[in-house]
matplotlib code that plots the C-alpha trace (Angstrom):
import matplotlib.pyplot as plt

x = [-7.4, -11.3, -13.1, -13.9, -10.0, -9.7, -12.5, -11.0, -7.7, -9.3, -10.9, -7.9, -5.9, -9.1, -8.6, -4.8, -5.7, -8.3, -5.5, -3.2, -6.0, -6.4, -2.9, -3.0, -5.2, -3.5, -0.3, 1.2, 4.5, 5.0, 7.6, 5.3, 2.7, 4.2, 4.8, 1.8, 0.3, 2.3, 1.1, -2.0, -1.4, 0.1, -2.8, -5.1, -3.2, -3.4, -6.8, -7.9, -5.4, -7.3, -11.3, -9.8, -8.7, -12.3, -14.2, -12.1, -12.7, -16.0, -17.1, -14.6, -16.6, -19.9, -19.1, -16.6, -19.6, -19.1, -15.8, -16.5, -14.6, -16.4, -19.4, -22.6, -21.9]
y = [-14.4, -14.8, -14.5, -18.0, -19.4, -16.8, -18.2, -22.2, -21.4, -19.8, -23.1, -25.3, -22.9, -23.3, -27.6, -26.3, -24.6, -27.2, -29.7, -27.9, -27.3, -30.6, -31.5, -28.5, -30.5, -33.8, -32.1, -31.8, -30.9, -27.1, -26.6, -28.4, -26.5, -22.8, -23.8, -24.8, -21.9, -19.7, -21.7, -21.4, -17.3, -17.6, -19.4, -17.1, -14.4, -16.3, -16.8, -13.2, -12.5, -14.7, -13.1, -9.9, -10.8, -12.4, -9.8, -6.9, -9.8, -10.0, -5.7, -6.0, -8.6, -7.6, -3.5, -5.2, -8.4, -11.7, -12.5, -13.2, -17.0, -17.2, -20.4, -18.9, -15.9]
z = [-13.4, -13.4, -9.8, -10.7, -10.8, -7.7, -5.3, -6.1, -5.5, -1.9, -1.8, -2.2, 0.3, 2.7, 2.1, 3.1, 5.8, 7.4, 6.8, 9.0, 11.6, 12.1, 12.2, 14.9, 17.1, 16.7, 18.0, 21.4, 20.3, 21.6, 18.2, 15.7, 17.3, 16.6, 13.0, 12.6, 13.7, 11.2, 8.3, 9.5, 9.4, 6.4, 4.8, 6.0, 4.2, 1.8, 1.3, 1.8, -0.9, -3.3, -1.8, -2.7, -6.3, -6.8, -5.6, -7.9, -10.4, -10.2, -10.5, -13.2, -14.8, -14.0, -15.5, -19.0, -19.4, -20.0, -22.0, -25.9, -25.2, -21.5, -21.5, -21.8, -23.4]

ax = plt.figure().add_subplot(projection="3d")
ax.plot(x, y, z, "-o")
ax.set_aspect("equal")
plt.show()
């Protein structure tokens, strides 16, 4: 996976995780509220998962080049 397809998926688990921020907020159910909190965890997990992939991504792009298919190479 490219540290580009790596930092959108972070972005689309960062939508994810705003999502279920707000839905955090709108809640005053106690139960809701706990479950909620654990995707939140989760999604932050997540996320740093996908930073960590883009960043190895990345040095391992920027020492190999640009890929012979890659735009703009």
């Amino acid at each position: 996976m490219s540290a580009e397809e790596s930092l959108a998926k972070a972005e689309d688990l960062l939508a994810r995780l705003e999502a279920a921020r707000e839905r955090l907020d709108a809640t005053e159910d106690p139960d809701q509220a706990i479950e909620l909190l654990q995707e939140l965890a989760e999604l932050a997990r997540e996320i740093e998962a996908e930073l960590q992939r883009a960043k190895r991504a990345a040095e391992t792009e920027a020492i190999a080049g640009p890929e012979p298919d890659a735009p703009g190479a």
